[in-house]
Backbone bond lengths (Angstrom), bond angles and torsions (degrees), N, CA, C in turn:
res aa  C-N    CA-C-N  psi(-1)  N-CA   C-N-CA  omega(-1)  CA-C   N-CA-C  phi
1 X - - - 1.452 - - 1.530 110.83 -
2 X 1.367 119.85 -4.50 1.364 111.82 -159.97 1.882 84.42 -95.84
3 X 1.469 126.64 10.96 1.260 128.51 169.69 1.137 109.99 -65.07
4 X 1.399 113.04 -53.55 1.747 117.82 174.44 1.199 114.61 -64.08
5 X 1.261 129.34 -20.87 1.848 114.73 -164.55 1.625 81.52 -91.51
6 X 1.166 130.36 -63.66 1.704 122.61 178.43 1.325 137.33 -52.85
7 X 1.585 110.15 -45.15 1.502 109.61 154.84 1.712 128.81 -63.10
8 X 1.512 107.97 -47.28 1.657 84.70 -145.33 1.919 68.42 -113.00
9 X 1.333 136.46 -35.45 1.671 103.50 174.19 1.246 123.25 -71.82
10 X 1.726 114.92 -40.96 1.461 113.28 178.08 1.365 125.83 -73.73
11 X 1.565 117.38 -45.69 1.474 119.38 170.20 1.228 120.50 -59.31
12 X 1.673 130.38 -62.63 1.385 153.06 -173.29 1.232 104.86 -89.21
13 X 1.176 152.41 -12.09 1.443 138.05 -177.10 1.495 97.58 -119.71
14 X 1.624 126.97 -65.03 1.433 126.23 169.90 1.848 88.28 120.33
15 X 1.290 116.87 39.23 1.570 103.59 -164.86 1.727 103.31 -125.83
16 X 0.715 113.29 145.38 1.739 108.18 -179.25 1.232 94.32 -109.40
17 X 1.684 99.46 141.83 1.683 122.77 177.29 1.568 110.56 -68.46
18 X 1.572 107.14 121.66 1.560 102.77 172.87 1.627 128.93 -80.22
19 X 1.027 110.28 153.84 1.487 108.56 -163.22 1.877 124.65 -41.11
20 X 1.310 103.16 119.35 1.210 92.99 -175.43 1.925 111.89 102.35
21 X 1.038 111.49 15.54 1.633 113.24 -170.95 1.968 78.18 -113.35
22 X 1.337 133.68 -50.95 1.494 114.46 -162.90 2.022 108.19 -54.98
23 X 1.472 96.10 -41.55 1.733 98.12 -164.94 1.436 83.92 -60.85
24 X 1.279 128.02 -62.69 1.699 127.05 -161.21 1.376 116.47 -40.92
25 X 1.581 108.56 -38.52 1.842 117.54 177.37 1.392 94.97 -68.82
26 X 1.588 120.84 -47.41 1.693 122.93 -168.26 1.969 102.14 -44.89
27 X 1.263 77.15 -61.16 1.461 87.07 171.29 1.460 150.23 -41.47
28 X 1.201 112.34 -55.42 1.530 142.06 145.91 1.691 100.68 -40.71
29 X 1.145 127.36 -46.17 1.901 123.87 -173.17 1.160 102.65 -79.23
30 X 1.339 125.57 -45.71 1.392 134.90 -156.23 2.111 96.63 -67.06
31 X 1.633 90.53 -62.27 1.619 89.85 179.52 1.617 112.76 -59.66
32 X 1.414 126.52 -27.56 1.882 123.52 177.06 1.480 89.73 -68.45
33 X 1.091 144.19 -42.85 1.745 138.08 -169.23 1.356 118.87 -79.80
34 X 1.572 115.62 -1.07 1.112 108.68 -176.45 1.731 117.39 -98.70
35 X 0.982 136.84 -141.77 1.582 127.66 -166.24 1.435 132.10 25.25
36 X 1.107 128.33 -150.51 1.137 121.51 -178.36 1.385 132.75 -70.80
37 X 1.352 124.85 140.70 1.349 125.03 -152.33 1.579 98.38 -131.36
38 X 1.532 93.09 121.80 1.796 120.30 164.33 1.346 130.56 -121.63
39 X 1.180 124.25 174.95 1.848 121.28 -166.07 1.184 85.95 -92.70
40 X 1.569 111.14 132.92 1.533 119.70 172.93 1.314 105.19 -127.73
41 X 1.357 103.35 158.81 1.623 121.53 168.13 1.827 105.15 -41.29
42 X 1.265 98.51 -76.19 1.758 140.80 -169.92 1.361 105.45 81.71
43 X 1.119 128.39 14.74 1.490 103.34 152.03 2.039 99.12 -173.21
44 X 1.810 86.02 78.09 1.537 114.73 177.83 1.583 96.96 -99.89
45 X 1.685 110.45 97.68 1.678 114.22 160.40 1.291 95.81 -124.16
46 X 1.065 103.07 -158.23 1.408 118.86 167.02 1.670 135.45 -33.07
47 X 1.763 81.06 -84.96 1.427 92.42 168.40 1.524 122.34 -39.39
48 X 1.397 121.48 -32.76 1.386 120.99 -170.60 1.203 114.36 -87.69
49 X 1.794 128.15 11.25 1.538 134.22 -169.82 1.441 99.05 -111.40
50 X 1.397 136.91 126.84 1.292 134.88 161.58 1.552 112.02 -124.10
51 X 1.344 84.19 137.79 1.607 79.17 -178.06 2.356 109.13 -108.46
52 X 2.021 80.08 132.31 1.677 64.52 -152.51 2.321 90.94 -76.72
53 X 1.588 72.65 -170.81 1.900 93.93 -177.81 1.686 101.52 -53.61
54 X 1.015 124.71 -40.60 1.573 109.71 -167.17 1.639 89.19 -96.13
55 X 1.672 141.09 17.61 1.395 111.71 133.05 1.534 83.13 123.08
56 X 1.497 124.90 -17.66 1.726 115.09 -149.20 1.731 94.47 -82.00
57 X 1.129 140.15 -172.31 1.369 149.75 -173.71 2.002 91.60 -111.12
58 X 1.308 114.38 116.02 1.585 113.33 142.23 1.433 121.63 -117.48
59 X 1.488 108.44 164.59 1.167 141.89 -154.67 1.634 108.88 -106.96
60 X 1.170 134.94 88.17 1.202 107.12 -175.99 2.181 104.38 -116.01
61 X 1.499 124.61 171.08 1.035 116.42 -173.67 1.461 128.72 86.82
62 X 1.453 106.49 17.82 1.282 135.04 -166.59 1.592 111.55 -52.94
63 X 1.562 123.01 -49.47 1.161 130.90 -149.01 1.531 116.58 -58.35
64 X 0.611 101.88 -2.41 1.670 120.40 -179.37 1.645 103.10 -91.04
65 X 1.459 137.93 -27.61 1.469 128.73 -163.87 1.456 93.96 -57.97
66 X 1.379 108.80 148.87 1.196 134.48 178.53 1.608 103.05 -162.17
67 X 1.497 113.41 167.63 1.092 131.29 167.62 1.761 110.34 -79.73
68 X 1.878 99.23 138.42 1.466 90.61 -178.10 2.215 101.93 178.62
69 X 1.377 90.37 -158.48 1.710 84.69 -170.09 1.417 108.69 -43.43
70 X 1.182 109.29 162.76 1.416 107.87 174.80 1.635 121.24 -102.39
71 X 1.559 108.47 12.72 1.738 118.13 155.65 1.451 108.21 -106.09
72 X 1.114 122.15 1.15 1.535 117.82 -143.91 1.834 91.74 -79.89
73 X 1.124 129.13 -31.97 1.848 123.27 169.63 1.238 113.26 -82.64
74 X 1.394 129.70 -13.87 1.210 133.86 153.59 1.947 123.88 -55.60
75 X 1.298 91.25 -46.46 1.885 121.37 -173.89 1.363 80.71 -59.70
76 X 1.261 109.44 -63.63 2.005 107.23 -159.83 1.304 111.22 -52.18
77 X 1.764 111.53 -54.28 1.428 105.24 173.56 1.452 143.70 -53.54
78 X 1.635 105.85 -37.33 1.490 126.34 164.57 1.641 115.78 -73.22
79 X 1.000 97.61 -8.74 1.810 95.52 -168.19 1.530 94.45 -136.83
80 X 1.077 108.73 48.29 1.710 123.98 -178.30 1.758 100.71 -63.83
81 X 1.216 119.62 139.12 1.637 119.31 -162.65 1.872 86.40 -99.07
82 X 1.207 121.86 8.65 1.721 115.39 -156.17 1.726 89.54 -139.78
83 X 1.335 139.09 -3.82 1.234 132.85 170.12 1.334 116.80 -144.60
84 X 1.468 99.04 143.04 1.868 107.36 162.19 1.713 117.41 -75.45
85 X 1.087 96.22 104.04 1.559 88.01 170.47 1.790 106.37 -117.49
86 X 1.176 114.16 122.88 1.601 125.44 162.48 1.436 119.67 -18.00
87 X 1.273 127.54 125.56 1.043 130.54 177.84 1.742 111.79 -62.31
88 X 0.981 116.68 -29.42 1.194 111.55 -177.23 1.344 114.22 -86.56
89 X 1.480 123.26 -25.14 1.502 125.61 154.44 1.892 132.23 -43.09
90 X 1.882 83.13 -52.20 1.331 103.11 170.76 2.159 108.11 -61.05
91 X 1.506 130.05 -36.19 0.922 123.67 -141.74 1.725 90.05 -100.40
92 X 1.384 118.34 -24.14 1.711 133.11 159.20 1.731 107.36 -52.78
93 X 1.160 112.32 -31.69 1.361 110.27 -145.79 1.635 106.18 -87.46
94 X 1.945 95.89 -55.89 1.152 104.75 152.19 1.628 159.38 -53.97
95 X 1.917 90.90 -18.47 1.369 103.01 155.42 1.557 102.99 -73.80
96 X 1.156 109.05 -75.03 1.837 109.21 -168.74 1.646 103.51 -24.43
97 X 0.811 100.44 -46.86 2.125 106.50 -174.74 1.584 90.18 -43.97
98 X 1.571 113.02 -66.81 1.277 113.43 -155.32 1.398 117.68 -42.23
99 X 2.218 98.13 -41.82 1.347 89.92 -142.14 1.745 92.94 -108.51
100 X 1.728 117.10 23.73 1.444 102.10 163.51 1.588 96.43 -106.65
101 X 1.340 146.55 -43.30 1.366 134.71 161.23 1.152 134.94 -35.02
102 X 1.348 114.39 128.87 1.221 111.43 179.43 1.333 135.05 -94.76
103 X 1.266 144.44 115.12 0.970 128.32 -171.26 1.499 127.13 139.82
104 X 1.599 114.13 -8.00 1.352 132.66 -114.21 1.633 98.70 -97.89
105 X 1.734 102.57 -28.08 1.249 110.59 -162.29 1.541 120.67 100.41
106 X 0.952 142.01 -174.29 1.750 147.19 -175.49 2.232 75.62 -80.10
107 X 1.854 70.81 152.32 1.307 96.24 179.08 1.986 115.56 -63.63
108 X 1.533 95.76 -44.46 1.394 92.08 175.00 1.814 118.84 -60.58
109 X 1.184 93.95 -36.74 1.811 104.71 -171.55 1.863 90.76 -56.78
110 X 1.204 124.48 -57.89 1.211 117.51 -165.24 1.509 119.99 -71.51
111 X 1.552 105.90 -27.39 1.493 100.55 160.13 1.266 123.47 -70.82
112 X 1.638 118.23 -33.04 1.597 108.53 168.95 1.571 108.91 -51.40
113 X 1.359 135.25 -40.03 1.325 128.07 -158.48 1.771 85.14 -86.62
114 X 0.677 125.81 -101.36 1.452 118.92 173.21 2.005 121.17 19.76
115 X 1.207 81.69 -77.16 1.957 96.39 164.47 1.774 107.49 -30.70
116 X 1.678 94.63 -71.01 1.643 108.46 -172.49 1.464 105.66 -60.13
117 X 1.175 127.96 -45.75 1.524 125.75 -171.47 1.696 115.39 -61.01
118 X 1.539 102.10 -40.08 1.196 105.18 171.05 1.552 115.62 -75.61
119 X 0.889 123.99 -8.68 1.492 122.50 -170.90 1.442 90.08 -89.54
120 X 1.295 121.19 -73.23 1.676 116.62 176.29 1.603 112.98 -27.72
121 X 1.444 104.63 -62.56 1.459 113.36 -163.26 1.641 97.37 -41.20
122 X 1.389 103.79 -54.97 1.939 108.78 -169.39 1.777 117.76 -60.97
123 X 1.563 120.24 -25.15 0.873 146.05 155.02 1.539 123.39 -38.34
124 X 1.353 114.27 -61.19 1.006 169.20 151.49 1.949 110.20 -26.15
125 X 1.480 88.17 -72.74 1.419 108.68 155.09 1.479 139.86 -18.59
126 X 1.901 84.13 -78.56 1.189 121.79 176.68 1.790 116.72 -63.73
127 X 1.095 109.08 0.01 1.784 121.49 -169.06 1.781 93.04 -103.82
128 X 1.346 120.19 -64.48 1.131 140.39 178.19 1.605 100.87 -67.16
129 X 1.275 137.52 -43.04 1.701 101.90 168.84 1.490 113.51 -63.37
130 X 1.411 115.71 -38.24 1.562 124.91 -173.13 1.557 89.85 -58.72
131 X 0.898 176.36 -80.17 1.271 168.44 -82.24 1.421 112.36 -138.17
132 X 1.233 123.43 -13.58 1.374 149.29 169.92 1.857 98.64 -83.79
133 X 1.085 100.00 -70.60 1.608 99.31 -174.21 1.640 112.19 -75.48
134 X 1.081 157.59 -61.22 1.395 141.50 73.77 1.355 113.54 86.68
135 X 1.471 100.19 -92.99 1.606 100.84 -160.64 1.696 105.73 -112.21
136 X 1.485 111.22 1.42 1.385 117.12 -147.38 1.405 96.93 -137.83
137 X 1.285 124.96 -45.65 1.378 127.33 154.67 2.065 88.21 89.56
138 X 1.207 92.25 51.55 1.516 122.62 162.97 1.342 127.76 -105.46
139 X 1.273 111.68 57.33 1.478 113.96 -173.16 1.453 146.39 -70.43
140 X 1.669 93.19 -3.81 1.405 116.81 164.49 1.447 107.29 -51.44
141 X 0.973 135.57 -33.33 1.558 144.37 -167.21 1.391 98.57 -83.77
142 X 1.235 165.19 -22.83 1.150 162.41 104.99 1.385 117.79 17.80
143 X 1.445 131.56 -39.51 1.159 129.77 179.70 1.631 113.42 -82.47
144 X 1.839 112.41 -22.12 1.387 92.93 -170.91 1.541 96.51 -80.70
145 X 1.379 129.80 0.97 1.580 117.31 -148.86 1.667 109.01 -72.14
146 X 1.974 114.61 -26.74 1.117 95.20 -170.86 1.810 110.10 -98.87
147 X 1.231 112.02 4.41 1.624 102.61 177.25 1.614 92.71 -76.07
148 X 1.652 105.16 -45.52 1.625 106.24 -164.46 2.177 102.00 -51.95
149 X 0.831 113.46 -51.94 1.768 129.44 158.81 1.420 94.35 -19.51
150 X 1.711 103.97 -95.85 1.605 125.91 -170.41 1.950 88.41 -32.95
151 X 0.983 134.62 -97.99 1.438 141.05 -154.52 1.828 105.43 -40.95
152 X 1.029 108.05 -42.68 1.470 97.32 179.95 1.590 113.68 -74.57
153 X 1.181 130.20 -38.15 1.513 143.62 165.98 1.295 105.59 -28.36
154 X 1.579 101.05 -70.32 1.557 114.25 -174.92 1.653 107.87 -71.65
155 X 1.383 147.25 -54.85 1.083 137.11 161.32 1.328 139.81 -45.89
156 X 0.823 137.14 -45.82 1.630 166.76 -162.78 1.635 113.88 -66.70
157 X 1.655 114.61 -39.46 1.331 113.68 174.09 1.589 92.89 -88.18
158 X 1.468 149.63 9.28 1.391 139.86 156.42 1.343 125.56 -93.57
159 X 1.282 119.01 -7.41 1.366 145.10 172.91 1.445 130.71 -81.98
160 X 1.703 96.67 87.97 1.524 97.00 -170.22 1.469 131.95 -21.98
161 X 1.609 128.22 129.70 1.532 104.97 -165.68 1.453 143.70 69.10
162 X 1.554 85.61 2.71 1.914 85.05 175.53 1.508 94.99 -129.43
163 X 1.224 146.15 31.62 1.350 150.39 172.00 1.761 106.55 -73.70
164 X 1.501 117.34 -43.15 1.409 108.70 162.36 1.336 138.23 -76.18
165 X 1.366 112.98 -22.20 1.603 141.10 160.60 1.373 111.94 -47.33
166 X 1.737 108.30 -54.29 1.471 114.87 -161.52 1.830 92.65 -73.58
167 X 1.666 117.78 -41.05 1.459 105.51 172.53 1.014 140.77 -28.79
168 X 1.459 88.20 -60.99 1.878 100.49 178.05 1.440 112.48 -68.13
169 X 1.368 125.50 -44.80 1.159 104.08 -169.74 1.875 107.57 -76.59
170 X 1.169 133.95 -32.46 1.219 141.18 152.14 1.858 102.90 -22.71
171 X 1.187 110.83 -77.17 1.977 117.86 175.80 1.535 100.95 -60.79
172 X 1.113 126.34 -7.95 1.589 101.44 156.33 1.844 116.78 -98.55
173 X 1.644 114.07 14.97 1.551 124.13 173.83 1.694 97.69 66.65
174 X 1.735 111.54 36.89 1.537 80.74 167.97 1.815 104.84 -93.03
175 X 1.088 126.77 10.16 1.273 135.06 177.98 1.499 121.87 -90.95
176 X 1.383 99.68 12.47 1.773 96.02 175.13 1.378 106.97 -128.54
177 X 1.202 126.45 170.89 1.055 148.81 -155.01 1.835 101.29 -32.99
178 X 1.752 117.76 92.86 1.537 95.03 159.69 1.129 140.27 -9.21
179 X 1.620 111.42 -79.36 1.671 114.18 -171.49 2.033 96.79 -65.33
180 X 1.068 143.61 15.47 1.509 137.21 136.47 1.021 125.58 -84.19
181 X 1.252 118.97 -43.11 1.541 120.99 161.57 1.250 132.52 -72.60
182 X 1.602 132.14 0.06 1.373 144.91 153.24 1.230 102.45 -100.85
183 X 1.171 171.88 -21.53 1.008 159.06 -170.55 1.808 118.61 -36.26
């Protein structure tokens, strides 16, 4: 997490983390890494789905799979930094997850991990576009920054344990209007 306080606040924003925002990110990773652990993509959105000519689904951007949460390729897909998808699509989707996997735990337990994973994942995000635009002068990445914004704003004060997290970063204005806060 200390990707985001250096990439996308310190490099791309120019803002120093106020006291107590690094343990809170520590924090926030530690709880997405905890429970049950499966081989994941780690970074299954969009962009990384192709669908080939004879119709089948590929995967490309692989090098990254590792073992890890067991929503955490789910989080990426529903909490895609490059699409709007409906909340109520997303809230279908994540039941269906629950209830063809096995293993998952009570439905609420897996949406709490779910919640947190996605909150990291977007977090997460937000470190790696800043470092993209930033250090790399990749500015295509600029466009996912304010849905990825919009979604954490609105999620984040419902997310067990991230109600002081979402403060601070809220009192540093990353929650208002992008094009004001890049300027």
């Amino acid at each position: 997490m200390d990707f985001f306080v250096e990439n996308y606040l310190g490099r791309l924003l120019g803002v120093a983390p106020p006291a107590g925002l690094r343990e809170a990110l520590h924090d926030l990773a530690e709880r997405a890494a905890s429970g049950r652990r499966v081989f994941c993509h780690r970074d299954f959105h969009s962009r990384n789905l192709m669908i080939r000519p004879d119709g089948r689904l590929a995967m490309v951007d692989i090098q990254d799979a590792r073992w890890g949460p067991d929503g955490y390729d789910l989080a990426s897909l529903l909490r895609d930094a490059y699409v709007d998808d409906p909340d109520p699509l997303i809230e279908e989707m994540v039941e269906r997850f629950h209830a063809t996997v096995p293993g998952l735990g009570s439905a609420s337990e897996f949406r709490g991990r779910f919640d947190v994973v996605a909150t990291q994942r977007m977090v997460k995000a937000l470190g790696t576009f800043g470092f993209q635009i930033a250090a790399l002068g990749r500015t295509r990445y600029r466009s996912a920054i304010p849905r990825t914004l919009a979604r954490l704003s609105a999620s984040m004060p419902a997310v067990e344990g991230c109600a002081a997290l979402h403060r601070m970063l809220d009192d540093l204005g990353l929650f208002i209007p992008p094009s004001a806060n890049e300027a």
